[in-house]
C-alpha positions as CSV (number, residue, x, y, z in Angstrom):
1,X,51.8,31.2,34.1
2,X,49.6,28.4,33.8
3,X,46.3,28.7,35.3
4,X,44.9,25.9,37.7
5,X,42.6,24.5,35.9
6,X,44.7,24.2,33.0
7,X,47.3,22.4,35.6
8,X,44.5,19.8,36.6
9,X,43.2,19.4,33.2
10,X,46.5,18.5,32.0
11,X,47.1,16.2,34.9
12,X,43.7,14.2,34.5
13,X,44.4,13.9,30.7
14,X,47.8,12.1,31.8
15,X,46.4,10.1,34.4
16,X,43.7,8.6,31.8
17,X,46.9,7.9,29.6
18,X,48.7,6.2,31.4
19,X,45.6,4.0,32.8
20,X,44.6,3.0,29.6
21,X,47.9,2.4,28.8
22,X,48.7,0.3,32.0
23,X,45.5,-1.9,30.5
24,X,46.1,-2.1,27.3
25,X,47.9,-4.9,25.1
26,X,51.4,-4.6,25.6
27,X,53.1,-2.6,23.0
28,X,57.0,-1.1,22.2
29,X,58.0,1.8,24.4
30,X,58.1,5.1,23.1
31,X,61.3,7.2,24.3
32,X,60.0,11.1,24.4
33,X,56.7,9.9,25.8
34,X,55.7,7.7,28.1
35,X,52.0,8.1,28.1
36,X,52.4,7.7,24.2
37,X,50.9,4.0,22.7
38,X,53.3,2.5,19.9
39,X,50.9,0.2,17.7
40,X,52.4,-2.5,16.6
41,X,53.0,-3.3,12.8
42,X,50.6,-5.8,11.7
43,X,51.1,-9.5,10.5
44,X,50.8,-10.1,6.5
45,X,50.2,-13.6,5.6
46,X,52.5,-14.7,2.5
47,X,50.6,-15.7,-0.6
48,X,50.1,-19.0,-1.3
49,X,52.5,-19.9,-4.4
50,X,49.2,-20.5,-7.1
51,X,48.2,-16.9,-6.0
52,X,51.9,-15.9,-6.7
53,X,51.3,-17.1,-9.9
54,X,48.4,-15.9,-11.2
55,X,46.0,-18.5,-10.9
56,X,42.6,-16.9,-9.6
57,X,43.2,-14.2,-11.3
58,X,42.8,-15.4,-15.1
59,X,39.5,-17.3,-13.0
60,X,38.3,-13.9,-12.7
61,X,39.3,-12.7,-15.9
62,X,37.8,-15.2,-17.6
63,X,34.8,-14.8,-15.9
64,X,34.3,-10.8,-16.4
65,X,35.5,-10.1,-19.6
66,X,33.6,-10.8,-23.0
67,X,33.5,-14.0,-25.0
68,X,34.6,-12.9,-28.7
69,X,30.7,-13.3,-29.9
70,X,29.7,-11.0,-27.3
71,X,33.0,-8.7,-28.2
72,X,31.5,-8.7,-31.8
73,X,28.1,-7.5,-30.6
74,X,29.7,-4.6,-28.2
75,X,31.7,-3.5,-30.9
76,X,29.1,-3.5,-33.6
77,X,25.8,-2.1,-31.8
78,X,27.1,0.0,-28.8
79,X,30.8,2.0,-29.9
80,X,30.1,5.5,-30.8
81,X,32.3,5.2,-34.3
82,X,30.1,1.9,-35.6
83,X,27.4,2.6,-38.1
84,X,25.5,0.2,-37.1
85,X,25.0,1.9,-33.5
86,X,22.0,1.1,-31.2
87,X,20.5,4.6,-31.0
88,X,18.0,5.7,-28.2
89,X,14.5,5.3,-30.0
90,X,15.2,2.5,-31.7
91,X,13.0,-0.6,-32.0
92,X,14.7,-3.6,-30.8
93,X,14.2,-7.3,-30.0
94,X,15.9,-8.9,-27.2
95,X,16.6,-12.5,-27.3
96,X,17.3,-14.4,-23.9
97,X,17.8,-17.5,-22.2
98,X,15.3,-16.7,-19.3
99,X,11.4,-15.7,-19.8
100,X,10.6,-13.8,-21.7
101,X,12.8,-15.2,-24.2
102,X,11.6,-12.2,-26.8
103,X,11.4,-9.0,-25.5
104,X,10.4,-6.6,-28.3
105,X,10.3,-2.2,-27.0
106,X,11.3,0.4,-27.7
107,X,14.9,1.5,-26.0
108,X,14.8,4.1,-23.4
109,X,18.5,4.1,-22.0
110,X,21.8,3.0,-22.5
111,X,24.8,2.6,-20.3
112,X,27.9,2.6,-21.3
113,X,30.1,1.2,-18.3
114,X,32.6,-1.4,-20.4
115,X,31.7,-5.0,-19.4
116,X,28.6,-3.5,-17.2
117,X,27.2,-2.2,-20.0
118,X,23.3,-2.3,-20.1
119,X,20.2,-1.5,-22.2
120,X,16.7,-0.4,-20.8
121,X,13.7,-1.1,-23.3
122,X,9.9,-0.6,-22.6
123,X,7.0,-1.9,-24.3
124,X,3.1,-1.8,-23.3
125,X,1.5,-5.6,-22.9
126,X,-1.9,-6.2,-22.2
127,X,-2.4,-2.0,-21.2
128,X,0.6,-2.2,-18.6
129,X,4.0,-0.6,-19.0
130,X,6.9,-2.5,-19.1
131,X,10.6,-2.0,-18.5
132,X,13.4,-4.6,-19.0
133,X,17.0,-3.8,-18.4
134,X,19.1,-6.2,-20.0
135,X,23.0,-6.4,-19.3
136,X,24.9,-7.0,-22.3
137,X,27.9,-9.2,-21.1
138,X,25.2,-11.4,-19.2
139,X,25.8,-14.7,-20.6
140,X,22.0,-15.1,-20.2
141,X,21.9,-12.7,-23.5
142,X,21.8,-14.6,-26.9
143,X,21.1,-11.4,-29.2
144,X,20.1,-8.3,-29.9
145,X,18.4,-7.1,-33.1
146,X,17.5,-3.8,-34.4
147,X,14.0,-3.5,-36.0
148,X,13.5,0.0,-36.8
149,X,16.0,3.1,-36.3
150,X,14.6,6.1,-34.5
151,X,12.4,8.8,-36.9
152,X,14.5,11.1,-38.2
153,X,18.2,9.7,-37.1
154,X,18.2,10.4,-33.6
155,X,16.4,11.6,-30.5
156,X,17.4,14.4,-28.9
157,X,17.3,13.2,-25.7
158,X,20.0,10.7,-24.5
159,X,17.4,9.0,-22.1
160,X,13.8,8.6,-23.4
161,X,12.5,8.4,-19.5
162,X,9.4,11.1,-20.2
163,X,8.1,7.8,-22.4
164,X,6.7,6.3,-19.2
165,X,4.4,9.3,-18.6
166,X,3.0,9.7,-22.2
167,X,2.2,6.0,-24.0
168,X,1.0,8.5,-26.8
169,X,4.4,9.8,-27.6
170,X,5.8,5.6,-27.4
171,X,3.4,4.7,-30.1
172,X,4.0,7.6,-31.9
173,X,8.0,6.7,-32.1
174,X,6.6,2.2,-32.5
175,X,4.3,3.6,-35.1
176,X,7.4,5.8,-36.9
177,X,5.4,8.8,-37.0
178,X,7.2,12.3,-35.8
């Protein structure tokens, strides 16, 4: 047996149903149920026929992807098998479009995310520390040049971010010393 409150429970429950139903946007009746609320299927537009196409897409492709002097750079300073590798530690100079148009440091980080790929380098001016990332793929990038590999190879940290506490231990790695 069912107690009573479960009997009015139940009844409120379908009363609210079938109010909101009664004010809701008419909609497809459902046959076990008729408390029950049938959604309808939504409305696609059709793609326009240049969409069908292709036509924004090799926009964006073009767009996102690299231009082969930028391919050339990726391949030679940032894939694992090149032996000319960028290597965390290394002295490099930045050239750029925007200001500074030089940007000489010593590089901290590297992220290797494809066409997102990006650079951190850090360099003390005038007693301050400074940090520039730098996107590779940026067409704001003209080059990237290694001045001096790390001492002795490689670092064994893949992110050099202690640097910003100890300017000691930065000259030490601008200076070459170990």
């Amino acid at each position: 047996m069912i107690s009573r409150f479960a009997q009015r429970f139940a009844r409120g429950m379908a009363t609210k149903a079938t109010a909101s139903s009664t004010n809701a946007a008419p909609s497809a009746s459902y046959p076990f149920s008729k408390t029950a609320l049938v959604v309808p299927r939504p409305q696609y537009t059709t793609p326009t026929p240049a969409a069908e196409k292709g036509k924004g897409l090799m926009e964006h492709l073009r767009s996102t992807l690299y231009t082969p002097e930028k391919y050339k750079m990726m391949r030679e300073l940032f894939s694992k098998k090149s032996p000319n590798q960028l290597r965390i530690g290394s002295i490099v100079s930045v050239i750029s479009e925007q200001a500074p148009t030089i940007f000489n440091g010593v590089l901290i980080a590297i992220r290797r995310r494809g066409p997102d790929t990006s650079i951190r380098v850090r360099n003390i001016l005038q007693r301050t520390g400074t940090e520039m990332q730098f996107f590779v793929n940026s067409p704001h990038l003209k080059e990237i040049k290694l001045l001096k590999s790390p001492p002795g190879g490689r670092m064994r940290r893949a992110k050099l971010y202690y640097l910003r506490d100890s300017p000691d231990k930065m000259s030490m790695l601008a200076g070459g010393k170990n």
